[in-house]
MIKE-587695 format. One record per atom (N, C-alpha, C): residue in one letter; x, y, z. Coordinates in steps of 0.1 Angstrom, whole numbers, plus 5000, padded with zeros to 4 digits. Last residue first. Example, Ala and Ser with C-alpha at 12.3 -4.5 7.8 and 13.67 -1.06 7.14 Angstrom:
<pts>
S512849785071
S513749895071
S512950005079
A513249435078
A512349555078
A513249675078
</pts>
This chain:
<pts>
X306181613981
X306981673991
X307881793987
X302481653980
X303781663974
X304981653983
X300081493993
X301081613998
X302181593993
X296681363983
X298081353987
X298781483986
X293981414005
X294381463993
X296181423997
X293081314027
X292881274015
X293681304004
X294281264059
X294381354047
X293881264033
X292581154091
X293181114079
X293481234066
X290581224110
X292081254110
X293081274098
X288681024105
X288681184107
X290181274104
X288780774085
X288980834099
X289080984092
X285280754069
X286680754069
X287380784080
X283480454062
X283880544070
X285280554069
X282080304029
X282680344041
X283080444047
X280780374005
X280180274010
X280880264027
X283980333987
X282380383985
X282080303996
X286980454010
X286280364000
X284280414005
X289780714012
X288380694006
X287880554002
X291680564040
X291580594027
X290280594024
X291980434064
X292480564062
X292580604052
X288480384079
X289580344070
X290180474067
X287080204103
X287080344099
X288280344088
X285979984117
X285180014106
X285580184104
X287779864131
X286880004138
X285880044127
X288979684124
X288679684136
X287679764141
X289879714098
X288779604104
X288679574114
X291280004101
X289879984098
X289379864097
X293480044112
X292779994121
X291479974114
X297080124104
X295680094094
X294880014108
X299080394121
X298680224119
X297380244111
X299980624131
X300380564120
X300080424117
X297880694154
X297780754141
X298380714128
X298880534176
X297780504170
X297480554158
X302880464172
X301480574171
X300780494167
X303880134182
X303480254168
X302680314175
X303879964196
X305380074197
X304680104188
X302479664193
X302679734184
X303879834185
X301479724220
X302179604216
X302979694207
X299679984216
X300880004223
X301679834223
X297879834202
X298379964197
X299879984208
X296679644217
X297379594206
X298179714198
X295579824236
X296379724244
X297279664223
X293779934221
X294780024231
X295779924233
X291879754216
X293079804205
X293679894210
X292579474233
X291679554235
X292579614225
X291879134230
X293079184232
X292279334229
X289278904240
X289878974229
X291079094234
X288578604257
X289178754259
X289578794246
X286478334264
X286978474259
X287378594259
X286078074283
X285778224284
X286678254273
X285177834274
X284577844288
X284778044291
X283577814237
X284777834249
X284577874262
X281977754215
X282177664228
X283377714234
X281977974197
X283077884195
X283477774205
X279278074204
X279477984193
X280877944192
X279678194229
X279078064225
X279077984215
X281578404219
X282378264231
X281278194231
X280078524207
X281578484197
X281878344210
X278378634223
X277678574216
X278878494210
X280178774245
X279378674245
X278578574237
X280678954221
X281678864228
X280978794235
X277878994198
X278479034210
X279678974215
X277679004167
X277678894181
X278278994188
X278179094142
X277179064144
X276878974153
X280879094137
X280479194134
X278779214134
X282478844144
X281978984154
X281679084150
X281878734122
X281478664134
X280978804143
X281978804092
X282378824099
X281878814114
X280378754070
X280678654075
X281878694085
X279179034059
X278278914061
X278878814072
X281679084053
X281179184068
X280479084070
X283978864039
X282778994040
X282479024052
X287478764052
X285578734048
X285278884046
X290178874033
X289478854046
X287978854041
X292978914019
X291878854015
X291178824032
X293979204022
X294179104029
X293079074027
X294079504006
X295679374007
X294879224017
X292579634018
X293779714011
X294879604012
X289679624026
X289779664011
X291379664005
X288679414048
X290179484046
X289579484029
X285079414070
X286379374059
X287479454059
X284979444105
X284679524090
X285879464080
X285379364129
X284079374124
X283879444112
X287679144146
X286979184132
X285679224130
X288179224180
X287479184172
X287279204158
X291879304185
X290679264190
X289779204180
X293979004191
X293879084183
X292379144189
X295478744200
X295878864199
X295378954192
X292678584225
X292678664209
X293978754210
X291978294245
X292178444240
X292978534225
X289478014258
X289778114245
X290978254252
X289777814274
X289477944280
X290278034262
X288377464288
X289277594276
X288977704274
X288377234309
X287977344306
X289077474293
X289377044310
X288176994316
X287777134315
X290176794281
X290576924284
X288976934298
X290176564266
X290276574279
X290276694285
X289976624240
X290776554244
X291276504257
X287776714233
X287176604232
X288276504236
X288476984237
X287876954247
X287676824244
X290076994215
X291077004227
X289876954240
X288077004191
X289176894198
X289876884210
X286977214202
X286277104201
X287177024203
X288877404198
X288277414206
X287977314211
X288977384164
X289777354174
X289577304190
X285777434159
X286377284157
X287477334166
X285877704169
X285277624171
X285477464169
X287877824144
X287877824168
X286577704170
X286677744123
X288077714126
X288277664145
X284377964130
X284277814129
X285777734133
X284878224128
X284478114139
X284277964137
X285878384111
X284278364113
X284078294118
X288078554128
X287178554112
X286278514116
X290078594151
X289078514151
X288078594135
X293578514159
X292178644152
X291078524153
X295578414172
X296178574168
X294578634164
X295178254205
X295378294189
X295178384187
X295978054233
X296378194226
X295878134211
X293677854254
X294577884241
X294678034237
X294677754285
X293777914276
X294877874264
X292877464301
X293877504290
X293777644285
X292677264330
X292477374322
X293577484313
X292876944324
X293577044326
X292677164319
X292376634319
X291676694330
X292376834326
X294876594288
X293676554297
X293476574312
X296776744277
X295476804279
X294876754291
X298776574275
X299176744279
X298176804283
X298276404264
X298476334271
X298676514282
X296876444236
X296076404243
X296976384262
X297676714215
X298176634223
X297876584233
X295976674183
X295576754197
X296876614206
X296976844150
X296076734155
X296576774179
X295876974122
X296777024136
X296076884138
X295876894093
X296577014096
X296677014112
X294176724101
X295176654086
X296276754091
X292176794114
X292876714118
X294276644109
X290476914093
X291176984106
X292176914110
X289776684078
X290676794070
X291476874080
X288276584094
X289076504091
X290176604084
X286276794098
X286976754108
X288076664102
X285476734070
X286076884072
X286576854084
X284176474070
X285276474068
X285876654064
X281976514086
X283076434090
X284276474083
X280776714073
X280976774082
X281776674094
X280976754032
X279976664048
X281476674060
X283376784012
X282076724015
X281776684026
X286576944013
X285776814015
X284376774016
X288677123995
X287077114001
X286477024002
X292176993998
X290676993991
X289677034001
X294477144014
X294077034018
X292377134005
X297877204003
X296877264007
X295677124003
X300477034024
X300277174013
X298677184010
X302076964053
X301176934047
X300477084035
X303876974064
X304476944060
X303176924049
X303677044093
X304377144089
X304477124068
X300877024115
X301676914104
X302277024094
X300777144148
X300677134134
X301577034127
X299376994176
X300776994168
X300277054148
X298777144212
X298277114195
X299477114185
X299477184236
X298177124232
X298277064219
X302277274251
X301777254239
X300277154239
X302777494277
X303277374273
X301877344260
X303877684303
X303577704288
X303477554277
X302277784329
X303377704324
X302677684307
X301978114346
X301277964341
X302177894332
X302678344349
X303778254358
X302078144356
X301478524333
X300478514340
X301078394350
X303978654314
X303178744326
X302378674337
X304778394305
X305778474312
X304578524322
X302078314290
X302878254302
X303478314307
X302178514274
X300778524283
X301578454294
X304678494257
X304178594265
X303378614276
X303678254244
X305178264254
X304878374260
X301878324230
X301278224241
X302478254250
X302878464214
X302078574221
X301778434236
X304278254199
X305378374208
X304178454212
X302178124187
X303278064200
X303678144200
X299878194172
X299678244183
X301378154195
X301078134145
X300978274144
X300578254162
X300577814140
X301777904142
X302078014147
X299077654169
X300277714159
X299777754148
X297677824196
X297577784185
X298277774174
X299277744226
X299377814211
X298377704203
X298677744259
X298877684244
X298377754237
X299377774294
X298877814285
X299477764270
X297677554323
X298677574307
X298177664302
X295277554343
X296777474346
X297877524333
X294177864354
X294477764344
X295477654348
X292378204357
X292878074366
X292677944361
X293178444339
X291878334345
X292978204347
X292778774332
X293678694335
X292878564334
X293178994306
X292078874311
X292578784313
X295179174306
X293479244304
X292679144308
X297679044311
X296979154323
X295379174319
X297478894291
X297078804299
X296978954311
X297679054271
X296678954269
X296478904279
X299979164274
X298879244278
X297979144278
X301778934267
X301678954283
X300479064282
X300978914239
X300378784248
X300578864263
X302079134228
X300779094224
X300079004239
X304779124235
X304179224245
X302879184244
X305178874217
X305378864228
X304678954242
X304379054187
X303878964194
X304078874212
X307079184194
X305379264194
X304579154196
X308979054192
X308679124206
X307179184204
X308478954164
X308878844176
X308378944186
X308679144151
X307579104147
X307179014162
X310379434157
X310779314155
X309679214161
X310379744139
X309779704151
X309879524150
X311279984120
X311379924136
X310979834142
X309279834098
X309179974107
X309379994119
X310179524109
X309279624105
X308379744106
X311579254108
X312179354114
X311279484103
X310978904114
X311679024106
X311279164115
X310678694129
X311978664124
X312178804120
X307678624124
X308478674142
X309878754137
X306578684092
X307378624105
X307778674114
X303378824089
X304978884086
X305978754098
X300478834099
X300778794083
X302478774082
X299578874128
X299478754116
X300178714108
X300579134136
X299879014143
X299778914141
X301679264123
X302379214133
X301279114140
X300179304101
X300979224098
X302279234111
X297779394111
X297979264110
X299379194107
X297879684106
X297879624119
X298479444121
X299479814081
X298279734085
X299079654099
X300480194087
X300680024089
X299979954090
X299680424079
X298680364080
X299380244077
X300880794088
X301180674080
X299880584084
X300281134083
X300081014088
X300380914075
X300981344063
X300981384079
X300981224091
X302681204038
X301681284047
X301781264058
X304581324009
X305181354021
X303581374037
X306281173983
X304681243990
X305181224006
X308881153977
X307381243965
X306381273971
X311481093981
X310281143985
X309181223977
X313780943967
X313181063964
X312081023968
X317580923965
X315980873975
X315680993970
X319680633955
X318780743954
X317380703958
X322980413959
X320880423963
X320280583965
X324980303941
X324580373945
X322480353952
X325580223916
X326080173929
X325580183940
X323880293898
X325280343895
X326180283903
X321080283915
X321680313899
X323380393902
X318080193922
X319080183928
X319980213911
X315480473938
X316580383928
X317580343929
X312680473954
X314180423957
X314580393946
X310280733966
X310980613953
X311980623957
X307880693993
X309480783987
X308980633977
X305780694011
X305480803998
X306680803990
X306780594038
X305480614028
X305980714019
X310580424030
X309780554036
X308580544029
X311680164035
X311480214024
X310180344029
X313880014063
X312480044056
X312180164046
X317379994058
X316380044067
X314980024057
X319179814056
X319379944062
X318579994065
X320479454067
X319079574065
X319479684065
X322579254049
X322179374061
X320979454057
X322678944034
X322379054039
X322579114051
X322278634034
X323278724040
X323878844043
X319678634026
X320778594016
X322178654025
X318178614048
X318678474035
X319678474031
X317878884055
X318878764062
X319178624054
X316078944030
X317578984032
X318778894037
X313878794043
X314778784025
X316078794029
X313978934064
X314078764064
X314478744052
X312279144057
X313779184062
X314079034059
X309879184038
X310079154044
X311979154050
X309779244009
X308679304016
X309079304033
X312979413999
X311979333996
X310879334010
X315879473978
X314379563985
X313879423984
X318979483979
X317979413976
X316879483980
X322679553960
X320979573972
X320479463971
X325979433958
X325079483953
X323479523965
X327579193964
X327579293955
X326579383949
X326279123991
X328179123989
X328779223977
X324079364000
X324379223996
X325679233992
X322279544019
X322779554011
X323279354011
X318379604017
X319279604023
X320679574012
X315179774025
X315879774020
X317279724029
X311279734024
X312379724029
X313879734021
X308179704032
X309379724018
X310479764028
X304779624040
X306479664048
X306779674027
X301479864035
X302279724030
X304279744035
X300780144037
X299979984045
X301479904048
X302480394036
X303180294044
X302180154045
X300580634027
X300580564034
X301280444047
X301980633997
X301880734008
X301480724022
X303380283991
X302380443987
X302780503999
X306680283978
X305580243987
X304980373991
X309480153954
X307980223958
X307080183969
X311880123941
X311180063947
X310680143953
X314179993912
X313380093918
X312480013927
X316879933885
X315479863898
X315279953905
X316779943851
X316479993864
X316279963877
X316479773825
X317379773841
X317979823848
X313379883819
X314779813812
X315479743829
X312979923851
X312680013841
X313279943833
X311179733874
X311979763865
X311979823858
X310279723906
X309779773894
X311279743885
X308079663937
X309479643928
X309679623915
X305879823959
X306379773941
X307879763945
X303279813976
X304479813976
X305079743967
X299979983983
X301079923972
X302679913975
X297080063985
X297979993991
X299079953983
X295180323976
X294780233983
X296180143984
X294680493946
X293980483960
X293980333961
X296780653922
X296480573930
X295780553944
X297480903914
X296180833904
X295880723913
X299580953924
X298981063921
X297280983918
X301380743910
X300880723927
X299980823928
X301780833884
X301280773888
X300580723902
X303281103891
X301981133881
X300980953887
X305980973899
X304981083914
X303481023904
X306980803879
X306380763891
X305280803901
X307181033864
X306180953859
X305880863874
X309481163878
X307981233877
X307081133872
X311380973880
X310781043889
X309281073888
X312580923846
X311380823855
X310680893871
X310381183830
X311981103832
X310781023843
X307781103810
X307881263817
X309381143820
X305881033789
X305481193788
X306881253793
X306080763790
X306080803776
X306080983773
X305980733811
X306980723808
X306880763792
X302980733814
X303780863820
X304980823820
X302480443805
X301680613796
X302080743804
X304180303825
X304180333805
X303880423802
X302280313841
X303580393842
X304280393829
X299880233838
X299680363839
X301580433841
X300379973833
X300280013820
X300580173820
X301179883857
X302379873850
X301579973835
X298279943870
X299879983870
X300979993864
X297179713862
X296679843859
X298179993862
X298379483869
X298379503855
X298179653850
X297879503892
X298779513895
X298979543877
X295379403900
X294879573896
X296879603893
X293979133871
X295179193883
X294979333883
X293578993852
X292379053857
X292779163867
X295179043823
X294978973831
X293879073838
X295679213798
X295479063794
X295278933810
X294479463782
X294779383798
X294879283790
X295479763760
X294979603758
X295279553773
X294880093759
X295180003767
X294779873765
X292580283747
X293680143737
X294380053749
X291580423764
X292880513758
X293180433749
X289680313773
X288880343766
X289980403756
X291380133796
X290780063780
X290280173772
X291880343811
X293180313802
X292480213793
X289280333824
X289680483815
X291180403810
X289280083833
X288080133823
X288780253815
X291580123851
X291580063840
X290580053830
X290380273873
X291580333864
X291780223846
X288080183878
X287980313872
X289480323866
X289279993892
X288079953882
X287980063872
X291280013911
X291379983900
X290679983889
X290680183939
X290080263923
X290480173911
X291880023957
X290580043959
X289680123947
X294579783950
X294079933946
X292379953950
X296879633976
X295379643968
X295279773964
X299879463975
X298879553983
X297579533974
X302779413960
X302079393972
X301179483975
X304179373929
X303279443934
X302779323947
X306479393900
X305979313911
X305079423923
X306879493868
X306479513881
X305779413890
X308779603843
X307979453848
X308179523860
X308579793810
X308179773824
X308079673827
X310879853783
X309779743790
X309879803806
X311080053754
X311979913767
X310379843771
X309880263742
X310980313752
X312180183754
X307380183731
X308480183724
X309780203732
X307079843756
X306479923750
X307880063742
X305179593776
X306479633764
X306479773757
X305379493804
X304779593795
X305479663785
X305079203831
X305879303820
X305079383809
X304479133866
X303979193846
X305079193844
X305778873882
X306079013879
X305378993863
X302978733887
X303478823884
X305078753884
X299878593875
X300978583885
X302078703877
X297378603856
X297778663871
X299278653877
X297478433842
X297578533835
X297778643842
X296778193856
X298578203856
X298878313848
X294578253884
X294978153873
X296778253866
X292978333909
X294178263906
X294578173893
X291878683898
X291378523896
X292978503897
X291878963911
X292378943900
X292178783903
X293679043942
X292979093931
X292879033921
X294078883962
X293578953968
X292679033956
X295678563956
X295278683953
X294178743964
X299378593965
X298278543971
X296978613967
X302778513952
X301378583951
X300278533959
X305678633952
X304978553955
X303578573959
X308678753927
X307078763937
X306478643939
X310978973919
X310278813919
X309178893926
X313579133895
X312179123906
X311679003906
X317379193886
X315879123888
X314879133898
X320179223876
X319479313879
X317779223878
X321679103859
X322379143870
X321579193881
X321878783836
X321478963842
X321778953854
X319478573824
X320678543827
X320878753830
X318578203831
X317978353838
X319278483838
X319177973836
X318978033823
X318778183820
X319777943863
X320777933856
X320778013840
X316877823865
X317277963867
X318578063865
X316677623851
X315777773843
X316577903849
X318177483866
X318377483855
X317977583847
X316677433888
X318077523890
X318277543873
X313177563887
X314477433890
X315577533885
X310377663898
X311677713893
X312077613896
X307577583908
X307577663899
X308977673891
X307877443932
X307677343928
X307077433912
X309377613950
X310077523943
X309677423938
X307077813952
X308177833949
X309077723944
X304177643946
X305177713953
X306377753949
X301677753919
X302177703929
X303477753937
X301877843886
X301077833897
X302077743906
X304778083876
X303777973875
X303077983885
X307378213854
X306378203864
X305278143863
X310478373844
X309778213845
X308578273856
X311578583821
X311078553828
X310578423831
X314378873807
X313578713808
X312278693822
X314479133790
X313779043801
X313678923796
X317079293771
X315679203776
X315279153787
X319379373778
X318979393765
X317579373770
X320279343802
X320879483798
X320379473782
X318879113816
X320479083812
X320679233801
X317079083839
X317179163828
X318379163824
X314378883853
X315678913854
X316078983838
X311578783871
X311978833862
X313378903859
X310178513885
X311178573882
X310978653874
X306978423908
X307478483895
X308678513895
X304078223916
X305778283921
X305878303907
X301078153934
X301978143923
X302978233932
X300278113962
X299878083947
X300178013933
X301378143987
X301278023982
X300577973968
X302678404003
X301978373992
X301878223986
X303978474025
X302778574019
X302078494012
X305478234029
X304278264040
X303578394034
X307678304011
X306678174009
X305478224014
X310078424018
X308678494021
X307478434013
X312078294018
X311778314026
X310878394032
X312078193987
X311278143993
X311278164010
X312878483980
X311078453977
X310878353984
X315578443980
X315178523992
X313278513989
X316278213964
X316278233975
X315478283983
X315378373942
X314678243944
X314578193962
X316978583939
X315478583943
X314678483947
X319378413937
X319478503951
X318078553949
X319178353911
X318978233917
X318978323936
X319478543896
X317678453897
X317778363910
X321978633901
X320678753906
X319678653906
X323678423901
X323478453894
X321978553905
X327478403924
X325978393923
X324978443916
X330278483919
X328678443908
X328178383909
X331578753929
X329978743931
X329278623923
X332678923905
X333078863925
X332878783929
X330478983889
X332078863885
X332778863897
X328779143897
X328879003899
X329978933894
X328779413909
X330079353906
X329779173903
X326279473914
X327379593902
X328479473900
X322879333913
X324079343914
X325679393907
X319579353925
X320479433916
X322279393922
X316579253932
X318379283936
X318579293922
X313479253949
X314279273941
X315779283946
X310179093961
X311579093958
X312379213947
X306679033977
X307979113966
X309579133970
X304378883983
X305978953986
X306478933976
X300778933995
X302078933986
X303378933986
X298878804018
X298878864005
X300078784000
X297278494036
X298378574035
X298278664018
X293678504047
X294778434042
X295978524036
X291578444074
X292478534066
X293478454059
</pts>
């Protein structure tokens, strides 16, 4: 699996208090949400006539210098950091759009996936709609133009979400407006907080803390947030019976550090590891993380299973993204670039590694391999998560079903092929109650192959409302 998106925005009333410039406090707060997105990164900032913008491939600070962003000049801006999920990584992709048009201009930053992009933008080409990128995030910004051209900004909002299937957490500009949106649903976090002068929305709460913020709270499924006058206006527009948090992003995708939909990323993953260790206990000398995403579920399993917690494996923190290497030496050489094995912690000892997922097995398997080639005299796999057996249509670049391990192995068959002396997968009762969320308000469909939204070709949950509900 690899990380989506994060989205930024702030708006500031008094910056002559304040001059810190708005580009340089997104810069900030984007690169505390680096871990969505290693793509590209985007500014966009509105100095009350125009947009400016800077955006490129790669990371955050190796896209913006102080100097551009100094150039950046307004009160009021969106950023983003992209990982695609839609749309080719090339630089006609990175966001925030912009969409010019007679009124002003749209620029929109976007987290999530559309499952009907194909159709919406076929029918906005046949209107004249010109794309100039492949993005479903492009499809968006055009569809709120052609309902800003009809209705005030509220209702063009609702008309739009109205048209949309499948995952979205925006930070929008109207001219300079800032506003912030998340579908009916809730997939994707948004968030909201305040700043010395001014808000911020963004995907993640850890922006905020960046910038020395306060959280107030998460951005409701279905509401628009404007921020305008000083002020924060809320308007609920869809109001459904169920929410659909992706699962993952307590398991995986979101830092320990933030704080989402209630729920603080650190203790869920912690409750993750002690159920992990009541559902499958097994008699060990250590338990070890796989870094990053499995050390606070590994601190967990220790707590519960009173096994000592001590490190197998070191990531290289420092290393950016490693080439496809040729022949099956040097892909171990590439494993070993990124984690390498603490030979003195291993050797004779039975070791249960914690990790957060198992995709397609291989990864587990080389790991695995190393820890056993380090002396290990036995390694006992466990999973914060349960099994993948059905892709993610709504935000998370994940294999096909084809190459989904447990979507065609038994757990028996998953612990042969990743050589482990035993495996435990974390059961989805057991990762539902980690979690403190209703089973009903969480996204579980690559778990269960049941999805809480229409797609061709899939099951839907039963439960689920199709039709959206005005509020």
């Amino acid at each position: 699996m690899r990380e989506e998106c994060g989205v930024v925005g702030i708006i500031q009333f008094n910056p002559e208090l304040h001059p810190v410039p708005s580009a340089l406090r997104i810069y900030y707060a984007l690169y505390a949400l680096q871990h969505r997105g290693q793509e590209s990164a985007g500014i966009t900032v509105h100095d009350g006539k125009h947009p400016g913008t800077i955006k490129g491939m790669g990371l955050v600070p190796e896209v913006f210098n102080k100097d551009d962003l100094v150039g950046l000049k307004g009160d009021v801006g969106i950023g983003h950091v992209r990982y695609s999920t839609s749309g080719d990584s090339r630089i006609e992709n990175c966001q925030p759009f912009i969409v010019n048009y007679k009124s002003g201009s749209v620029s929109l930053a976007h987290n999530g996936n559309l499952v009907n992009s194909h159709d919406l933008r076929t029918q906005l080409e046949a209107e004249g709609h010109i794309f100039v990128a492949s993005s479903d995030t492009e499809v968006i910004a055009h569809l709120l133009v052609k309902e800003l051209l009809k209705h005030d900004v509220v209702e063009a909002v609702r008309n739009v979400m109205k048209q949309l299937n499948g995952s979205y957490s925006l930070a929008i500009m109207i001219d300079d407006l800032l506003m912030a949106v998340r579908d009916p649903l809730g997939f994707k976090p948004l968030c909201i907080g305040t700043i010395d002068s001014g808000f911020v929305v963004a995907s993640e709460s850890v922006a905020i803390d960046t910038l020395n913020g306060k959280l107030l709270r998460d951005v409701k499924p279905g509401e628009l947030v404007i921020f305008r006058n000083g002020d924060v206006e809320s308007h609920q527009l869809f109001d459904e019976k169920y929410s659909a948090h992706c699962v993952f992003e307590y398991v995986y995708f979101a830092r320990p550090d933030s704080i989402i939909d209630g729920q603080l990323v650190y203790k869920v993953r912690e409750r993750i590891g002690e159920r992990l260790a009541r559902e499958h206990p097994v008699e060990a000398d250590m338990v070890s993380p796989v870094p990053d995403s499995g050390i606070t579920s590994a601190i967990g399993f220790s707590k519960e299973s009173k096994i000592d917690y001590e490190e197998s494996l070191m990531k290289n923190r420092y290393i950016g993204r490693t080439f496809i290497l040729p022949g099956q030496a040097m892909r171990e050489t590439a494993v070993r670039l990124k984690m390498n094995t603490i030979g003195e912690n291993i050797k004779g000892k039975k070791v249960i590694l914690v990790d957060d997922s198992i995709v397609r097995g291989t990864t587990s398997r080389r790991i695995i391999d190393m820890v056993r080639n380090a002396g290990a005299s036995e390694v006992h796999a466990r999973i914060g998560s349960p099994p993948i057996v059905a892709p993610c249509y709504l935000g998370i670049d994940m294999a096909s079903r084809d190459e989904l391990i447990a979507a065609h192995k038994t757990i028996p068959g998953v612990e042969a092929v990743i050589n482990a002396d035993s495996l435990g997968y974390l059961s989805i009762d057991g990762l539902v109650e980690s979690i403190g969320i209703n089973r009903d308000e969480l996204c579980l469909g690559c778990l269960t192959s049941a999805y809480p939204v229409e797609i061709p070709g899939e099951n839907i949950c039963q439960r689920r409302q199709l039709k959206l509900h005005e509020f």
